[in-house]
Phi, psi and omega in degrees: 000135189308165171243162181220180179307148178075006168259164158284124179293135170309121149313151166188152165256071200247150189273122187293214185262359179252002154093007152301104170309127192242120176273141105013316173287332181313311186293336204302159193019046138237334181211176188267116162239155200253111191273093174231109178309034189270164207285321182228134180289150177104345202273154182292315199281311191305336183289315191289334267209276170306314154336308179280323160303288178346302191263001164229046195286337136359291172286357168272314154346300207264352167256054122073030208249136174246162205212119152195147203223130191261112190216169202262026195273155175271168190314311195313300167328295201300316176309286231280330191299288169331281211316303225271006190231049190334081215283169179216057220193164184265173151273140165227137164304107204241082202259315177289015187041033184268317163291349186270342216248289186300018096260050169043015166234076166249129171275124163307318186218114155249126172045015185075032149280094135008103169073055163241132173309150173275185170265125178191157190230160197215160134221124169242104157344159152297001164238027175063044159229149171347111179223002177199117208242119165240114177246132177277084162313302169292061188343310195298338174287123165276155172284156171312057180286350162293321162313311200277316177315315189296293235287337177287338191271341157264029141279323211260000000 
């Protein structure tokens, strides 16, 4: 079951690209976060998605926002996905679906994968809860970031 706004966000312990374990909790009451869920590193649209967080990681910056993006690729992708699209923001390895599955967007079937995440966006407060909830169904659809910019600038 999906998760919405205004629930606590579900935790997780997953390896950045540097094979460093990143709690969810690491942040609480210090900084706001933008959670973005995609199905595949490599992908034309997930390229496009992230791309665009890159060249405008500024504005996440300044509403006091860590940016991180979540997908079932092992580290090993993410590290090759980061270098080659010099991402500048983290990646995490969700490869056991265990955040993806304690948020509710797992595709039963993308193309006859199993357990691929959906494109979906989260802003999780400093006191780790939900304040922006978008789950995507159609993988070809981007998140709303003028929603998510709005909804990060009345935290702050």
């Amino acid at each position: 079951m999906p998760i919405s706004e205004n629930d606590k966000a579900p935790d997780f312990n997953l390896q950045n690209t540097k094979r460093e374990f990143v709690k969810l909790s690491d942040y609480e009451g210090d900084r706001n976060v933008v959670l973005l869920f995609y199905p595949l590193a490599f992908s034309g649209v997930c390229t496009t998605e992230l791309c665009s967080i890159r060249d405008n990681l500024k504005i996440y910056e300044a509403f006091d926002a860590e940016v991180i993006g979540i997908s079932i690729d092992s580290f090993f992708v993410q590290k090759a996905f980061k270098d080659s699209q010099n991402l500048n923001f983290q990646l995490l390895s969700d490869f056991n679906k265990e955040a993806a599955k304690s948020y509710g967007v797992l595709y039963e079937d993308f193309f006859g994968m199993k357990g691929v995440a959906k494109r979906s966006a989260f802003v999780i407060d400093k006191s780790g809860v939900i304040r922006y909830a978008e789950i995507l169904e159609d993988s070809s659809d981007i998140p709303d970031f003028e929603a998510i910019q709005l909804t990060l600038s009345e935290l702050n």
